[in-house]
N, C-alpha and C positions, 0 to 999 in steps of 0.2 A: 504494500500500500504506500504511496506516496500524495504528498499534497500536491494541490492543483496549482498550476503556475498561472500566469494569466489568460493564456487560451483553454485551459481546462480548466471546468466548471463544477468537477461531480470528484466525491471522496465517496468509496464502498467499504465499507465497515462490517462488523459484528455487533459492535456496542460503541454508545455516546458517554462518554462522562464528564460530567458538570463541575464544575465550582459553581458556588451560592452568589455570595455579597461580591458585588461588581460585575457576576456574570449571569444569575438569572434574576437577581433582583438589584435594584439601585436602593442602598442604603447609606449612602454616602452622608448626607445631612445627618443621620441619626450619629454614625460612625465618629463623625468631628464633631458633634455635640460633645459626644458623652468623653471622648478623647480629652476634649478641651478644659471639662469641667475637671476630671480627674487630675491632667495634669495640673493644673493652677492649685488642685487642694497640695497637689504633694511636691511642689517645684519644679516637675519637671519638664524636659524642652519639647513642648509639644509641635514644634516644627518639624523638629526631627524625627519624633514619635510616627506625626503622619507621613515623612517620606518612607519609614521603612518598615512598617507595620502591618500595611496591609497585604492580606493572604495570608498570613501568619498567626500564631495562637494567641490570645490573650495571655496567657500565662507567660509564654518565650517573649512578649514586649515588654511585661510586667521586671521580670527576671531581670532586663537586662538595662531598663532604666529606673528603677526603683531603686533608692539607699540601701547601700549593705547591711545594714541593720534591720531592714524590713522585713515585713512576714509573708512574703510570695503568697502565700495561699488564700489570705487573705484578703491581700490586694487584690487577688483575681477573684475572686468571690462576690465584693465589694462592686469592682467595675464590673462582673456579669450581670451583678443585680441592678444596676443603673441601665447595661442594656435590653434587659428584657423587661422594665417597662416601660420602653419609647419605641411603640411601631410606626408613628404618624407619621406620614410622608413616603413610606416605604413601597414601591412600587416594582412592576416586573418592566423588564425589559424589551423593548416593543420585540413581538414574536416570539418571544419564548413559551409563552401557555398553548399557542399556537404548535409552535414544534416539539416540545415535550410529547404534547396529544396525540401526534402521528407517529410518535416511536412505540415500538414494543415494550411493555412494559418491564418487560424481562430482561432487557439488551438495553439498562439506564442506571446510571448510577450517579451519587452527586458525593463527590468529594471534599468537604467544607473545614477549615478551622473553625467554624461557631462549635461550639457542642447540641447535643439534640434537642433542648430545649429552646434555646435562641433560635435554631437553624428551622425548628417548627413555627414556630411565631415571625419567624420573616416571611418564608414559603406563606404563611398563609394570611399576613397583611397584605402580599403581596399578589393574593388570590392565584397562587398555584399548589399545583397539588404534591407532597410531600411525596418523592421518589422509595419506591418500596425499597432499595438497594440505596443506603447512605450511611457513608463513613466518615463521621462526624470526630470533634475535637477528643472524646474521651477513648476512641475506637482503637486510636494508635498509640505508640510509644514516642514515635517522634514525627514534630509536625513537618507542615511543609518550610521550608524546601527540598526535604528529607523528602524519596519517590513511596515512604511506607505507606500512604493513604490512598493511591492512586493503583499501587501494584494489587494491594488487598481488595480495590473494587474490582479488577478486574478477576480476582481469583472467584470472588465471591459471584461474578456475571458465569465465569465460566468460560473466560477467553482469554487468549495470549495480549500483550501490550503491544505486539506488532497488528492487531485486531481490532485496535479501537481508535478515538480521537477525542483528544479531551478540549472542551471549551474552557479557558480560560481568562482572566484580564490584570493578576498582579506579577511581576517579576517571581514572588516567591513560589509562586502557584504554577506558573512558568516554568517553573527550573526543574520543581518535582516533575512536573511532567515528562519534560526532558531527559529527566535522571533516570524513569522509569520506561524510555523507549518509548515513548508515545507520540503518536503524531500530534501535532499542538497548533489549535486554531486561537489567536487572540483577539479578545472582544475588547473593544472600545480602545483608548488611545493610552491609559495608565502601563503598558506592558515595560515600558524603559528599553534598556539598552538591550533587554532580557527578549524583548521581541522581536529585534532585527533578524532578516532573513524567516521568519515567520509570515505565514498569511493572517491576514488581518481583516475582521469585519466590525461595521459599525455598530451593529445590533444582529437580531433574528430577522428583522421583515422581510429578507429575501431569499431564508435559508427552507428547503421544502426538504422532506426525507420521503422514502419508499423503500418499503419492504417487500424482500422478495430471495427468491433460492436460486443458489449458484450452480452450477454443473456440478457439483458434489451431490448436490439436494440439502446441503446448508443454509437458514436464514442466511440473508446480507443486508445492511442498509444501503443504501445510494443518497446519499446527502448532494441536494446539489444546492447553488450556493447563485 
């Protein structure tokens, strides 16, 4: 499988997998809200925080700009609980409820650092519907950029990582993908330097799938784009 250059249009897969926050929903506002308020309680440089935090755990930003005397667990505890109760503004990304619907449900999987509870409550401020097949922040051992979130959906779909293509839009969520052999499409324009030589789309509104069996008698998707 290879991705499409500019005169090919169409990627055939096995299975699609997701990141959440910046790739099936826009929670951006909620994100630098609650970002912003934390850092000001506890000094920290919340510029920096949002250059390099997102696609990443709460816990591993907490960790690594938090005072050595802090109580990690705490801290993350503290900011989860500020994020889940701020859904307002939270919205899906045009077409994505759209292109979810036409995949198999079997052959989906969404790979998130939220943990399951946040990652419920976005999916469905966001009026989509929570993927049966999701490896959320408490699922793995180590988050992204680390490929462990990504390889485990794909164990769990039931397919090689040369079989799938993962949607994504942060550097970190990028890398894991990469790390784990995976073809990698980026959404939106946050990807960095992490996206060059990648293909790139603005959203879902023009991305259509079909399902169908290959000369083996194997499902395939046809994503075309």
């Amino acid at each position: 499988m290879s991705l499409p250059t500019e005169t090919v249009k169409t990627l055939t897969v096995r299975a699609v997998l997701f990141d959440m926050d910046g790739t099936l929903v826009d929670s951006t506002a909620i994100v630098e809200q609650v970002w912003g308020e934390f850092s000001r309680r506890y000094g920290l440089d919340f510029e920096e925080i949002l250059r390099t935090s997102h696609g990443v755990q709460a816990r591993d930003t907490v960790r690594r700009f938090a005072p050595a005397d802090a109580d990690v667990d705490a801290l993350t505890e503290e900011l989860g609980e500020m994020e889940r109760t701020r859904t307002d503004g939270i919205i899906a990304l045009p077409g994505a409820e759209q292109l979810l619907q036409s995949l198999p449900a079997d052959a989906v999987a969404m790979v998130t650092s939220a943990d399951r509870v946040l990652a419920g409550l976005r999916m469905h401020a966001a009026g989509l519907e929570f993927p049966a097949t999701a490896v959320t922040a408490e699922a793995v051992t180590h988050g992204k950029p680390d490929p462990e979130g990504y390889l485990k959906a794909a164990a769990l779909l039931g397919v090689e990582p040369s079989e799938v293509v993962v949607f994504e839009d942060a550097p970190a969520g990028i890398a894991s993908a990469r790390a784990a052999g995976m073809a990698t499409v980026v959404v939106g324009e946050n990807g960095g330097d992490a996206a060059e030589g990648l293909w790139q789309i603005p959203d879902y509104s023009s991305v259509t799938a079909t399902a169908a069996l290959d000369g083996s008698g194997r499902r395939v998707i046809e994503l075309r784009f």
